[in-house]
LUMVEX-429649 format. One record per residue (C-alpha): residue number from 1; residue in one letter; x, y, z. Coordinates in nm, 3 decimals, always signed. Each point is the difference from the previous one (the first is absolute). Example, Ala and Ser with C-alpha at 12.3 -4.5 7.8 and 13.67 -1.06 7.14 Angstrom:
BEGIN
{1,"a",{+1.230,-0.450,+0.780}},
{2,"s",{+0.137,+0.344,-0.066}},
END
This chain:
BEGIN
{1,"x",{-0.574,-2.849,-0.575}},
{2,"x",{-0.139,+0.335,-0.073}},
{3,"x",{+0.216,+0.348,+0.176}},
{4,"x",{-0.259,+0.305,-0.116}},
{5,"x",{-0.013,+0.356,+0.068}},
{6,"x",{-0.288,+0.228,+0.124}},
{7,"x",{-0.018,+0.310,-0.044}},
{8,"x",{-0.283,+0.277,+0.018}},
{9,"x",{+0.174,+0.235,-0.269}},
{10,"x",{+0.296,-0.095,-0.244}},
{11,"x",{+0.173,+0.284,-0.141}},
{12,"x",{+0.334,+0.045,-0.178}},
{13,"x",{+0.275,+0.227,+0.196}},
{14,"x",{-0.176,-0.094,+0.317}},
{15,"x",{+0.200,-0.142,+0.271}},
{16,"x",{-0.244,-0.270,+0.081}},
{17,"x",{-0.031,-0.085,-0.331}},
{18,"x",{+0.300,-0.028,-0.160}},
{19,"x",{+0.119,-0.221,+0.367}},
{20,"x",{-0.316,-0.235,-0.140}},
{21,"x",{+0.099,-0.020,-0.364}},
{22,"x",{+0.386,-0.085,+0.170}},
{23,"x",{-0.138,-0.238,+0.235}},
{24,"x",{-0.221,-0.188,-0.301}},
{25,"x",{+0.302,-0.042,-0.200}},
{26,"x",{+0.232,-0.132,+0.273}},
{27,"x",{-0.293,-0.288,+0.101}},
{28,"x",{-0.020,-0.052,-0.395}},
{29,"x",{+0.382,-0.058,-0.003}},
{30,"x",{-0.041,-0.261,+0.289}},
{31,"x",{-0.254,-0.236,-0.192}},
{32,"x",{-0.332,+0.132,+0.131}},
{33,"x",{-0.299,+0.126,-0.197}},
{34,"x",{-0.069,+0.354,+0.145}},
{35,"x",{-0.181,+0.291,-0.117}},
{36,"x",{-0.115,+0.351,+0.129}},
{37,"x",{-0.394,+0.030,+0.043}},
{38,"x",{-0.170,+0.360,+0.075}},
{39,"x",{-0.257,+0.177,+0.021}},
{40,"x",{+0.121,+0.315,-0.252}},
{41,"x",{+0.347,+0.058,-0.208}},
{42,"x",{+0.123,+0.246,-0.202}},
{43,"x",{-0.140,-0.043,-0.363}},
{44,"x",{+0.353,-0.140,-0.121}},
{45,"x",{-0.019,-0.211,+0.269}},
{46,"x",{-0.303,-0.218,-0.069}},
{47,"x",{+0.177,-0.240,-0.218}},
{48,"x",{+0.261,-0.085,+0.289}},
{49,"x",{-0.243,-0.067,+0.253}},
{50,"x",{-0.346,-0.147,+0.088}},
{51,"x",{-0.304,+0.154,+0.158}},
{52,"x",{-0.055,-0.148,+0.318}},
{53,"x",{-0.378,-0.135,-0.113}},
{54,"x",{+0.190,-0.275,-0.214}},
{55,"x",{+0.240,-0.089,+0.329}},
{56,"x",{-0.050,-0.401,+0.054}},
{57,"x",{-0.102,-0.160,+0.295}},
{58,"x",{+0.321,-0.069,+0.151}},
{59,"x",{+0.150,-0.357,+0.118}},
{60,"x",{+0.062,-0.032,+0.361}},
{61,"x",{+0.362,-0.047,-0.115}},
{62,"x",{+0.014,+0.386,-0.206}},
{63,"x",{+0.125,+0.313,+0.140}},
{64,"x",{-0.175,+0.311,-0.028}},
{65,"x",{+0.158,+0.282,+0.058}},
{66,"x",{-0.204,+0.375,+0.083}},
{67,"x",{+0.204,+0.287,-0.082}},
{68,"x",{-0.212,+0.247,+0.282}},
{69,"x",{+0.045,+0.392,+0.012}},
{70,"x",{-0.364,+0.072,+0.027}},
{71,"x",{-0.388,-0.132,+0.092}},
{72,"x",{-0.121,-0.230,-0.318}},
{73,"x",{-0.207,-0.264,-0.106}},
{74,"x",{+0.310,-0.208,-0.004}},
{75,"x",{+0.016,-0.040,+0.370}},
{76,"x",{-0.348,-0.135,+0.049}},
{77,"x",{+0.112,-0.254,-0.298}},
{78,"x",{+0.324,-0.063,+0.186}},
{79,"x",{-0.146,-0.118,+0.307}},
{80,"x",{-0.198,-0.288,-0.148}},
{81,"x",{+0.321,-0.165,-0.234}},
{82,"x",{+0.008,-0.346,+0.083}},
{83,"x",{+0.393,+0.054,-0.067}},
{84,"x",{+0.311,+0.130,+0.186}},
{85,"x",{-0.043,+0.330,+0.018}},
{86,"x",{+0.256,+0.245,+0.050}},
{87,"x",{-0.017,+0.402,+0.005}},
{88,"x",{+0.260,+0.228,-0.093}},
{89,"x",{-0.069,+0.317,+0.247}},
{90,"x",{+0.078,+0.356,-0.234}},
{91,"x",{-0.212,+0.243,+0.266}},
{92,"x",{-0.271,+0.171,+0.041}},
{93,"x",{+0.081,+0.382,+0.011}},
{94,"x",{-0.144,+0.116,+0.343}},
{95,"x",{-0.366,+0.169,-0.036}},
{96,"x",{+0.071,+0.318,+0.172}},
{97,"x",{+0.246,+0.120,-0.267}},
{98,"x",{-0.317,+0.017,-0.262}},
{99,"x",{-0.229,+0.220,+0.280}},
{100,"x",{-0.097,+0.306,-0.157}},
{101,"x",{+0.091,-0.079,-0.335}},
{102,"x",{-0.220,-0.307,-0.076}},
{103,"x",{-0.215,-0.201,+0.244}},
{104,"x",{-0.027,-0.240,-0.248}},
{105,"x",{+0.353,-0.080,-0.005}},
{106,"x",{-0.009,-0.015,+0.410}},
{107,"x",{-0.281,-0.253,-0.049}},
{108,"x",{+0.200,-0.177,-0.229}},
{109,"x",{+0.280,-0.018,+0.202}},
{110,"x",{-0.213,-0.045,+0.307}},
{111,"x",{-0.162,-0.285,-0.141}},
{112,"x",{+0.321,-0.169,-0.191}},
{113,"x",{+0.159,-0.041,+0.381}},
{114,"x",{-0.283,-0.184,+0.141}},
{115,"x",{+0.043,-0.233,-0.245}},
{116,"x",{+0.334,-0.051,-0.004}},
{117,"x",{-0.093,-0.088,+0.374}},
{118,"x",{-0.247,-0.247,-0.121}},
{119,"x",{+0.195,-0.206,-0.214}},
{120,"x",{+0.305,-0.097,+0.295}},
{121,"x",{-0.174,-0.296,+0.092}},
{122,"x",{-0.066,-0.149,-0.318}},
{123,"x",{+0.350,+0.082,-0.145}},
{124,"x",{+0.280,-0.301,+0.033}},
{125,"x",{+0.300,+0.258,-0.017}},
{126,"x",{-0.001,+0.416,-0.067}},
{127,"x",{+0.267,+0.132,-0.155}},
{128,"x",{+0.100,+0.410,+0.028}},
{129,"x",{+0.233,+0.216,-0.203}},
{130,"x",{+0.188,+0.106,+0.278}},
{131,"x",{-0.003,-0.029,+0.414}},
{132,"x",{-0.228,+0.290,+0.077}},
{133,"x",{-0.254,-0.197,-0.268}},
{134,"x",{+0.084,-0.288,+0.184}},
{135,"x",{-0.081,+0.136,+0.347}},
{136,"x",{-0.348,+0.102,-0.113}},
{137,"x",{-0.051,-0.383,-0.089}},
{138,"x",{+0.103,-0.116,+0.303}},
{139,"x",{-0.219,+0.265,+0.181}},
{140,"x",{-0.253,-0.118,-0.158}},
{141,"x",{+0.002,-0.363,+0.111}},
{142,"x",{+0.155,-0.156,-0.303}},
{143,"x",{+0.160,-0.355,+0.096}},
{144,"x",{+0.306,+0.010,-0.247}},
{145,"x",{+0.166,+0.291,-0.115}},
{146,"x",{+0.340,+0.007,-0.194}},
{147,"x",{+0.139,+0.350,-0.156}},
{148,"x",{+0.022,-0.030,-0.388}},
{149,"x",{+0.086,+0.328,-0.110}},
{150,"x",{-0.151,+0.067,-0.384}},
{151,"x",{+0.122,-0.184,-0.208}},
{152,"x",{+0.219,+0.198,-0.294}},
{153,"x",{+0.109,-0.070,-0.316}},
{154,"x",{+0.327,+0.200,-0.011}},
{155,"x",{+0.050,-0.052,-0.362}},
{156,"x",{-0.291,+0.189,-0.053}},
{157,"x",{+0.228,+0.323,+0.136}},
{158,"x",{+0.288,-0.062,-0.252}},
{159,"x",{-0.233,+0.071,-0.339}},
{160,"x",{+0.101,+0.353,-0.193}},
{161,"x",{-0.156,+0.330,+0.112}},
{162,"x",{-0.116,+0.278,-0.190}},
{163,"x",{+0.282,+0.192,-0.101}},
{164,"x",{-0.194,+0.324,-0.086}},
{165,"x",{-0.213,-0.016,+0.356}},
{166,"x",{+0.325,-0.018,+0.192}},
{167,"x",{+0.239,+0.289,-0.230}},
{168,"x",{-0.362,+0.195,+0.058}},
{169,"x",{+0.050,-0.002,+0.365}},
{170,"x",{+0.403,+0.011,+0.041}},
{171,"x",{-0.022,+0.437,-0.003}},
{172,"x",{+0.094,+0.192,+0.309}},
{173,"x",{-0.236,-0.047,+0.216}},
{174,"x",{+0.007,-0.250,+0.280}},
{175,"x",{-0.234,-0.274,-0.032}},
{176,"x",{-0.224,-0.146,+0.280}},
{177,"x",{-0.166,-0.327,-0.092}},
{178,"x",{-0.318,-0.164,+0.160}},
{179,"x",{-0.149,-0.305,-0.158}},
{180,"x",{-0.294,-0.153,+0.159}},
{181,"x",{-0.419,+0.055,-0.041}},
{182,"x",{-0.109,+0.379,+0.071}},
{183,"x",{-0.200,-0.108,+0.319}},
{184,"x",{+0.007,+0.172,+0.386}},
{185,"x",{+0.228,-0.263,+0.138}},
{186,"x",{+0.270,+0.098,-0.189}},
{187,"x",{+0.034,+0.327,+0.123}},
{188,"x",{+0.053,+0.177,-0.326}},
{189,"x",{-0.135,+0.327,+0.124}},
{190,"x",{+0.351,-0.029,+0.224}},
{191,"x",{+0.226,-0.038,-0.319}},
{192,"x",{-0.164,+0.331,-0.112}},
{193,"x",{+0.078,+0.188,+0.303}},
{194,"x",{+0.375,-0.127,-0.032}},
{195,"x",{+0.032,+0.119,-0.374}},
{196,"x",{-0.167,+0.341,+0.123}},
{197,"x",{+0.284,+0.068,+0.268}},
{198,"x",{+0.251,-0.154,-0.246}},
{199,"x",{-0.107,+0.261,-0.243}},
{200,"x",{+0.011,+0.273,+0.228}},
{201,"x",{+0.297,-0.026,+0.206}},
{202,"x",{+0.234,-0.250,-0.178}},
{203,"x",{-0.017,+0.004,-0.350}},
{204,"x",{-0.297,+0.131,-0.253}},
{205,"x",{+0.148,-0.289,-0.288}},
{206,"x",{-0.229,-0.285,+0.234}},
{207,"x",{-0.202,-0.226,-0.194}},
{208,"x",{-0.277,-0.237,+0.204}},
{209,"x",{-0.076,-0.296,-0.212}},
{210,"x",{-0.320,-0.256,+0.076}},
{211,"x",{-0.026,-0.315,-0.158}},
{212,"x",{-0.337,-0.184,+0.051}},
{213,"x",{-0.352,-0.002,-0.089}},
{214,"x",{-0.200,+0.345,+0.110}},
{215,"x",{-0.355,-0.171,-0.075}},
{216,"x",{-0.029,-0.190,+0.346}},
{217,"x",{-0.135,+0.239,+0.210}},
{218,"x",{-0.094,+0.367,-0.211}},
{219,"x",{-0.067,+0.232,+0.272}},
{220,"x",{+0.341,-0.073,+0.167}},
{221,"x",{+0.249,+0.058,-0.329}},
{222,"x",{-0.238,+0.311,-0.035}},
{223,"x",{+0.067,+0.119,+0.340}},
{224,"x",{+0.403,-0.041,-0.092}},
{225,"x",{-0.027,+0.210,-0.356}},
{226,"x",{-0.162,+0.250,+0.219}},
{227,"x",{+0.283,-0.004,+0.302}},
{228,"x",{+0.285,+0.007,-0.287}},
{229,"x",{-0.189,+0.274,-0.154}},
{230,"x",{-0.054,+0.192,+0.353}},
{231,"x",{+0.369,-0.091,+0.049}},
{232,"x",{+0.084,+0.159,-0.357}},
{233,"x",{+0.159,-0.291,-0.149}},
{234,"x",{+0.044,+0.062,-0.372}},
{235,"x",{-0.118,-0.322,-0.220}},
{236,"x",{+0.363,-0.038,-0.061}},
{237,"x",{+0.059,+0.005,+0.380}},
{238,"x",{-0.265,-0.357,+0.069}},
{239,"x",{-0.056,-0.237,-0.247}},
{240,"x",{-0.285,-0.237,+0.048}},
{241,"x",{+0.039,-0.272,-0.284}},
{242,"x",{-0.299,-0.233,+0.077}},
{243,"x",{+0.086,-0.332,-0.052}},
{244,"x",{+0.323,-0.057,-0.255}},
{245,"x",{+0.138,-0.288,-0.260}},
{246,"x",{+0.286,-0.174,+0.171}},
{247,"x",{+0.268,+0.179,-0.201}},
{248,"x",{-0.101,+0.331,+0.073}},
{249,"x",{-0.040,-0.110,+0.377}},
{250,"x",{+0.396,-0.139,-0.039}},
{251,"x",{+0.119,+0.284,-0.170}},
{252,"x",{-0.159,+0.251,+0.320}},
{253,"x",{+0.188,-0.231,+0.267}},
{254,"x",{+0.325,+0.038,-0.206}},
{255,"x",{-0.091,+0.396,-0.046}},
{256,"x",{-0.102,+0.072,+0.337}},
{257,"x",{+0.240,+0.117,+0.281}},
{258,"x",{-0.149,-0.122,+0.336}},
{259,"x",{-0.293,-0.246,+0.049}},
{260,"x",{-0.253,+0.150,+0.278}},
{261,"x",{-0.235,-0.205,+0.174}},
{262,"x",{-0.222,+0.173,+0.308}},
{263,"x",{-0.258,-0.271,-0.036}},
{264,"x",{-0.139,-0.097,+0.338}},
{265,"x",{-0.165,-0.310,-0.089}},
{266,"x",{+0.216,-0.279,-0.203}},
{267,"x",{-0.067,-0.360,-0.002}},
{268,"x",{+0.327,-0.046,-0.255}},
{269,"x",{+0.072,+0.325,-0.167}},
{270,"x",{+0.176,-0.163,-0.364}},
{271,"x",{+0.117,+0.333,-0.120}},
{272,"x",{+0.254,+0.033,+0.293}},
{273,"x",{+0.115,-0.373,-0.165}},
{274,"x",{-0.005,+0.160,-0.344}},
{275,"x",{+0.202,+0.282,+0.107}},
{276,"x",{+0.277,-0.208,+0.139}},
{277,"x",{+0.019,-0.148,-0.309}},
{278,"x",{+0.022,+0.228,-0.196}},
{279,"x",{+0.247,+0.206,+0.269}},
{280,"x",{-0.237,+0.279,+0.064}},
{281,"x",{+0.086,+0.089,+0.366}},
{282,"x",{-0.315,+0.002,+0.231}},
{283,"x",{-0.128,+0.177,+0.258}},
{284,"x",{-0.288,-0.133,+0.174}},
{285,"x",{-0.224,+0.043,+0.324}},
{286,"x",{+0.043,-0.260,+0.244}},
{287,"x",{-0.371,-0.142,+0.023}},
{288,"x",{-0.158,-0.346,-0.078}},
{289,"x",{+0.212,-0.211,-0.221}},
{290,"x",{+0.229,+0.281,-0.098}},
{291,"x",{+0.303,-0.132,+0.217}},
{292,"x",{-0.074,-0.386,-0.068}},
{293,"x",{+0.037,+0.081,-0.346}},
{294,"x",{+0.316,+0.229,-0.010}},
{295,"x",{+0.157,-0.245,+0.285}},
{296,"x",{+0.226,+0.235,+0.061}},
{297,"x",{+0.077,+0.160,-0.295}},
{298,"x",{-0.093,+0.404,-0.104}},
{299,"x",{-0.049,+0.234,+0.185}},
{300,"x",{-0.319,+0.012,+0.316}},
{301,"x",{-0.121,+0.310,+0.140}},
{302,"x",{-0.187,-0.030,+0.267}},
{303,"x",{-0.186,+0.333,+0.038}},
{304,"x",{-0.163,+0.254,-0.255}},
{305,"x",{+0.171,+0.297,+0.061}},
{306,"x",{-0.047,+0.137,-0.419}},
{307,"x",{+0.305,+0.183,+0.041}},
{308,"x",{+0.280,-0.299,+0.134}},
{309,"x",{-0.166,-0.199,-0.243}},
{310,"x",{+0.079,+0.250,-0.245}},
{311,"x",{+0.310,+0.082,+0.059}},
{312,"x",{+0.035,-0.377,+0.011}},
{313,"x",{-0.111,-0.047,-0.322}},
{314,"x",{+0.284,+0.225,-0.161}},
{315,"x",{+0.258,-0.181,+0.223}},
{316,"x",{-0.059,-0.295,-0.174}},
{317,"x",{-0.040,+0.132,-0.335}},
{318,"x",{+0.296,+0.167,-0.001}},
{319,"x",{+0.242,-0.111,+0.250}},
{320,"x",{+0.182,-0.261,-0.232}},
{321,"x",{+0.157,-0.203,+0.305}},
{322,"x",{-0.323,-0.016,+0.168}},
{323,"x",{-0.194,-0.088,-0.262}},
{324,"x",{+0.275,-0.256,-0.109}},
{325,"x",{-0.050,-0.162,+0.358}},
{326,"x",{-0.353,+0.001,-0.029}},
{327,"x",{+0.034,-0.160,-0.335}},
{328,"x",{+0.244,-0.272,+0.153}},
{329,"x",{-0.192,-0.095,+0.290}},
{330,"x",{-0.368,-0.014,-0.241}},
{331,"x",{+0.206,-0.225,-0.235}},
{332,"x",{+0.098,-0.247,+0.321}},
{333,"x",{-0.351,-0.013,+0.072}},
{334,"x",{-0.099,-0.073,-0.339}},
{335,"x",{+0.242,-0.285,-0.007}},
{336,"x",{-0.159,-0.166,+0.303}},
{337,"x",{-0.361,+0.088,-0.173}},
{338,"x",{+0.119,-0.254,-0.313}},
{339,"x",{+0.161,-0.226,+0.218}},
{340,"x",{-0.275,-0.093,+0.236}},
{341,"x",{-0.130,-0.321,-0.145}},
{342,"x",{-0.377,+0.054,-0.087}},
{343,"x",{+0.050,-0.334,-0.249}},
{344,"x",{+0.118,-0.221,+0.294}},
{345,"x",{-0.253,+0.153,+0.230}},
{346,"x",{-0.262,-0.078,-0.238}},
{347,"x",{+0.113,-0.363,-0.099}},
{348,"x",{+0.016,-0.065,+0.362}},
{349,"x",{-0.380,+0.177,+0.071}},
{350,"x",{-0.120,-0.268,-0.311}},
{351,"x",{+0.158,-0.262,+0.161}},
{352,"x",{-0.145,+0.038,+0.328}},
{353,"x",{-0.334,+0.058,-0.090}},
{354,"x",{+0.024,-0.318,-0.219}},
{355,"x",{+0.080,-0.185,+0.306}},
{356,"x",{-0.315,+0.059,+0.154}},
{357,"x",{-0.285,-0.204,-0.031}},
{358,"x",{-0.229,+0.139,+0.256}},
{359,"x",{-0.077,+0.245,+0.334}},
{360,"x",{+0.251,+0.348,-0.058}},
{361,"x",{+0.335,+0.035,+0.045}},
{362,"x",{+0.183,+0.138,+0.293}},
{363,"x",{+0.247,+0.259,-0.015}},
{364,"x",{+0.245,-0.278,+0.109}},
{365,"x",{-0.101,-0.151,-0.347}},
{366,"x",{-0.152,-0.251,+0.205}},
{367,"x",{-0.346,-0.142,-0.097}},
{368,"x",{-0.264,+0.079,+0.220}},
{369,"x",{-0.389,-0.186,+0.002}},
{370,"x",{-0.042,-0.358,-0.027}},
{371,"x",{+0.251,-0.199,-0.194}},
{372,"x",{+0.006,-0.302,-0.231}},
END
């Protein structure tokens, strides 16, 4: 029996794909052959994948498994598996975010939730990295839909940093991290109005840091440079670092002072994980996924007023029992993050889906069609 992995893109330091290149080695461990097919990689990726042309026609016994965050070939290829099939639901960022910055993207986006809509019928069970994910599913007429939120590989977190990026950063200024891709959703133009009152009213030693790649979408990280530069941020005031080697990234959570998240469109948000982990307090916008994710834990604002949220900001920065609550109750969450059983959840999934020798499977776990 055959458990393999589709995915339109594989990249390294990508959330989807490092959750496939966990998930591979956990059906490994359990005795089955499994492998990750798609359609591009990163270069140093090629040898520890497949393109999807040499995917095998798959037994009626095999799982495949789509990874889906946007419109592909894959889904088209998906449909016609003679396999169980099973989808693992990442989002689709909503179209109207990209309008006026690239109607490509909004076609793109457009066009990866209609199908996303067309595969519900032919999928035995959809997975989703958290309940708002899992929502959409369900809105969408999926059958079977569980909550499997990405899959982690926590030792991944515990591996040295760079000790010259992080004594680089430790100065006087107060550090503001974002990590995440430089696209509308994400609200970064919001994080720069925050730093700007920051600057001018609480402290001029403010330092805005973005992690994440600034190539997705040109015309809206150009519109930013020009709002910090409107704004008069000094270069030493907003840092955009494009996309970073793990250490450096590890070395910015342990520098930084205060994660800030105003996304307004999350179908997981890892960083906020990352951050507990590496007991970064957060601050984060209650929209999407946000509070599914932090269960609880950090801090959510509700409203963008810039100035509460700056004034917020150097609360927790500063304020050593606050922060040190904020800390406590991220590092209870995180806890519950490890402890909730993705293995077992899995094994069971296998299991059932073994079990099943014809029709589709009700969300009882019942079989449904004709029997034998």
């Amino acid at each position: 029996m055959r458990i393999d992995q589709l995915l339109p893109a594989y990249h390294r330091g990508d959330a989807i794909g490092d959750e496939a290149t966990s998930l591979r080695a956990f059906f490994r461990s359990q005795g089955f052959e499994s492998n990750i097919y798609r359609l591009s990689c990163d270069r140093e990726l090629e040898g520890d994948s497949l393109d999807f042309a040499a995917f095998p026609s798959p037994r009626p016994e095999d799982i495949a498994i789509l990874h889906f965050a946007l419109a592909s070939p894959l889904s088209r290829a998906f449909q016609s598996l003679a396999c169980h099939r099973v989808l693992i639901h990442h989002n689709v960022t909503a179209p109207e975010f990209f309008s006026g910055f690239s109607e490509e993207m909004v076609r793109i986006c457009r066009r990866g939730r209609e199908e996303l809509r067309s595969l519900a019928e032919v999928t035995d069970v959809g997975l989703a990295d958290s309940r708002f994910n899992a929502q959409e599913l369900s809105d969408l007429g999926f059958r079977e839909v569980h909550v499997f939120p990405l899959y982690l590989d926590f030792s991944k977190y515990e591996r040295p940093m760079n000790g010259f990026v992080h004594r680089l950063y430790r100065d006087e200024r107060t550090n503001i991290l974002f990590v995440g891709r430089v696209v509308p959703n994400k609200k970064i133009e919001d994080l720069i109005k925050v730093t700007f009152y920051y600057k001018k009213y609480i402290s001029s030693l403010v330092r805005l840091i973005i992690v994440g790649k600034t190539s997705s979408l040109p015309d809206y990280y150009r519109s930013l440079v020009r709002m910090a530069d409107d704004f008069l941020l000094e270069p030493e005031e907003i840092e955009f670092t494009g996309h970073i080697p793990d250490d450096e990234l590890f070395a910015l959570y342990r520098a930084a002072d205060v994660f800030l998240s105003l996304s307004e469109h999350e179908g997981f948000c890892l960083p906020l994980v990352e951050s507990m982990i590496f007991d970064l307090p957060v601050v984060a916008f209650k929209s999407t996924a946000v509070p599914d994710t932090l269960g609880g834990a950090g801090v959510l604002i509700g409203r963008k007023k810039v100035a509460e949220i700056a004034e917020l900001v150097d609360l927790v920065a500063h304020e050593k029992r606050i922060r040190d609550r904020i800390i406590a109750g991220q590092r209870e969450r995180l806890a519950g993050l490890k402890a909730e059983g993705r293995e077992p959840f899995l094994r069971w999934l296998i299991d059932r889906l073994r079990e099943k020798k014809g029709g589709r499977l009700k969300k009882n776990g019942e079989r449904s069609g004709k029997s034998e």
